[in-house]
C-alpha positions in Angstrom: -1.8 -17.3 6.5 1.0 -14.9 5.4 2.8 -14.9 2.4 5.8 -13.4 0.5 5.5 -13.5 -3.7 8.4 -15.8 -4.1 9.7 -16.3 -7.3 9.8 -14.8 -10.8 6.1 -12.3 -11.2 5.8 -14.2 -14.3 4.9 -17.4 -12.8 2.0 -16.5 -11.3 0.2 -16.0 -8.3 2.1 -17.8 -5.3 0.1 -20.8 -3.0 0.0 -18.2 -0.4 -1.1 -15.1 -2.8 -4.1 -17.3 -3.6 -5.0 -19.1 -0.5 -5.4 -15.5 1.1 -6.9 -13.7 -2.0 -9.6 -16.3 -2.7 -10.3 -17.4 0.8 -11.0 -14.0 1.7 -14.7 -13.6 2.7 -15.0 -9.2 2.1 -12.0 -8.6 3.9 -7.9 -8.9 4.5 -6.4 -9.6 7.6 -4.2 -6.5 8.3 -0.2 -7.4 9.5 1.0 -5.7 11.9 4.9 -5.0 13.7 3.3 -6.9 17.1 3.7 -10.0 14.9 7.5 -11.2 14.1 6.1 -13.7 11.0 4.1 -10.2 10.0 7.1 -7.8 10.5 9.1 -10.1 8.1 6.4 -9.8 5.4 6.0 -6.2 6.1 9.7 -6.1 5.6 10.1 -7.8 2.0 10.4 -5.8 -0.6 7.5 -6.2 -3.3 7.5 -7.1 -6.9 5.8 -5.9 -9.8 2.9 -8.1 -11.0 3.2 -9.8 -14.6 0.4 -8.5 -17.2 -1.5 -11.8 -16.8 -2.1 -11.3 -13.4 -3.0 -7.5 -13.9 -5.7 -9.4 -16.3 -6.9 -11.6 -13.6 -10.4 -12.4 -11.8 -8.0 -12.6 -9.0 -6.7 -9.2 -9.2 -9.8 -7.7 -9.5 -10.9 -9.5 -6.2 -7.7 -8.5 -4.5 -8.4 -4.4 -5.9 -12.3 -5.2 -4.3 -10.9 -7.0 -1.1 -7.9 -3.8 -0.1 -10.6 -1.0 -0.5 -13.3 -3.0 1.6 -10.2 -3.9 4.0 -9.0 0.1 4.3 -12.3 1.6 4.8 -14.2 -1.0 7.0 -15.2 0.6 10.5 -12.3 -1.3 11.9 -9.3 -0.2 9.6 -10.7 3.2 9.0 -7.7 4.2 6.5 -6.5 6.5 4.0 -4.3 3.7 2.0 -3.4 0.6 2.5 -0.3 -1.6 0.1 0.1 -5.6 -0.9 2.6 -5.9 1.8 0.1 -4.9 4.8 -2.3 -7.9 4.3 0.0 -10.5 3.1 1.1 -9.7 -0.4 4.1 -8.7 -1.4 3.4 -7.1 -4.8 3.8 -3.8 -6.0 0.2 -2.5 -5.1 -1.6 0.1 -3.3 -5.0 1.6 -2.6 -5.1 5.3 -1.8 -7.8 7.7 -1.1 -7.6 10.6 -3.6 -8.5 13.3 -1.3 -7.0 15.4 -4.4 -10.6 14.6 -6.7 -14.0 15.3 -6.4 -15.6 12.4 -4.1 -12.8 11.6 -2.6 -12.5 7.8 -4.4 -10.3 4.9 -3.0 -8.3 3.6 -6.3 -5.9 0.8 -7.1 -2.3 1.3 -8.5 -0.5 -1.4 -9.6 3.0 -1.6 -10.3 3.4 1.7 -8.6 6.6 3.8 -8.0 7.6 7.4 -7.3 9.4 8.7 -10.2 10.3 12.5 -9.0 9.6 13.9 -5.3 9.6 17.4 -5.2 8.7 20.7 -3.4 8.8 21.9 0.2 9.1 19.4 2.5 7.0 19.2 5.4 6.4 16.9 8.7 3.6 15.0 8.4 1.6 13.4 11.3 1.1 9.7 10.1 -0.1 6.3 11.9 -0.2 3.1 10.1 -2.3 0.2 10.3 0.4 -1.8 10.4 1.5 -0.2 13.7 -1.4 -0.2 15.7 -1.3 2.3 18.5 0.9 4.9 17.5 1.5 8.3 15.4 4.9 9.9 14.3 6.0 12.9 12.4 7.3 12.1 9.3 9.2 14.0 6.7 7.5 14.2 3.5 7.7 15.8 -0.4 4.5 18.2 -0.8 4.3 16.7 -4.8 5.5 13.7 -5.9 4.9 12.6 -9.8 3.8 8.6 -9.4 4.4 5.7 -12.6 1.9 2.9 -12.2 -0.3 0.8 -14.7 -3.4 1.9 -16.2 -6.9 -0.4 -16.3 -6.0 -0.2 -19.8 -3.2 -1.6 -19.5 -0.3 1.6 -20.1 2.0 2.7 -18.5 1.5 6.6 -17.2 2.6 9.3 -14.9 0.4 11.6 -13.0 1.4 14.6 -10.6 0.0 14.0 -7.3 0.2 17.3 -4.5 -0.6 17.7 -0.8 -1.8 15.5 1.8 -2.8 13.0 -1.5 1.0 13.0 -2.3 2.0 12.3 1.5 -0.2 9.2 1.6 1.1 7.7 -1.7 4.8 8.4 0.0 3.8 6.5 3.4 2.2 3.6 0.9 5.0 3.3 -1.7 7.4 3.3 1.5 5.7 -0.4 2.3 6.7 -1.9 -1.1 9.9 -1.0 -0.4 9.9 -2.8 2.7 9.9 0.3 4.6 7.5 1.5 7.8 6.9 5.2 8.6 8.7 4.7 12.1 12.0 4.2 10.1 12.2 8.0 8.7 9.8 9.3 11.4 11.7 11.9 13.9 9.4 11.3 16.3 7.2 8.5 17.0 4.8 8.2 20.1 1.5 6.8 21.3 -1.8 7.4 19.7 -4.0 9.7 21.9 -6.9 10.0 19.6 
């Protein structure tokens, strides 16, 4: 099942938002462009979640369920958004290749406050378009606003390739894919 947040945030998880959350076994279906019901999903542009649903059991299974989904042998990812496995909430899950360890973490309620720096092109492929790689033109440091476990609101610096994966994933709430700033797109030959 795939499913848009429709509505006011404050209302609630939708029917949809729950049925795939909680009848998830450890992992999300991924959407993908080959799928017109997917692209439309893919294409809605998310919405922040209300703070009873940041306080949720459900939230905390949908945090468990995008990092199990991004790094399971057949996703293999560096970041994965809401949007990408059927929610449309302003969410993403992004390995910080910028910290000791290397950790997946969850941002909710994520946005890119300030992009700045050199830009460069980045290679980038997406699991949402299976198959293919594209050069991408990207902001070497971009200062992120999201939502704390605690519950504030705070802004941290993010630099490098870190940065450029928190662009490509922010780019999804926004409705947007990687192939729609890319200035080159082709077939993936790894």
């Amino acid at each position: 099942m795939v499913s848009a947040a429709c509505g006011n945030a404050e209302k609630g998880w939708t029917e949809g938002e729950r049925a795939i959350i909680d009848n998830a076994d450890s992992l999300l279906r991924v959407l993908t462009v080959d799928s017109e019901e997917d692209l439309a999903v893919l294409r809605t542009v998310c919405t922040d979640l209300s703070e009873d649903e940041l306080a949720s059991d459900r939230y905390d299974r949908l945090c468990e369920l995008l990092v199990n989904t991004v790094t399971s042998p057949e996703q293999d990812g560096v970041g994965i958004s809401g949007p990408q496995v059927g929610i449309s909430r302003n969410v993403v899950a992004v390995q910080r290749f910028d910290k000791e360890g290397e950790p997946f973490e969850v941002y909710p309620n994520i946005s890119i406050v300030t992009a700045r720096g050199e830009m460069t092109l980045s290679s980038e492929g997406c699991l949402s378009v299976p198959g293919k790689r594209g050069k991408v033109p990207r902001f070497t440091s971009v200062d992120v606003r999201y939502r704390t476990a605690a519950g504030k609101d705070t802004v941290e610096t993010i630099q490098g390739f870190t940065a450029i994966i928190f662009q490509h994933e922010c780019d999804h709430l926004a409705g947007k894919l990687y192939t729609d700033c890319a200035v080159e797109v082709s077939d993936d030959e790894r």
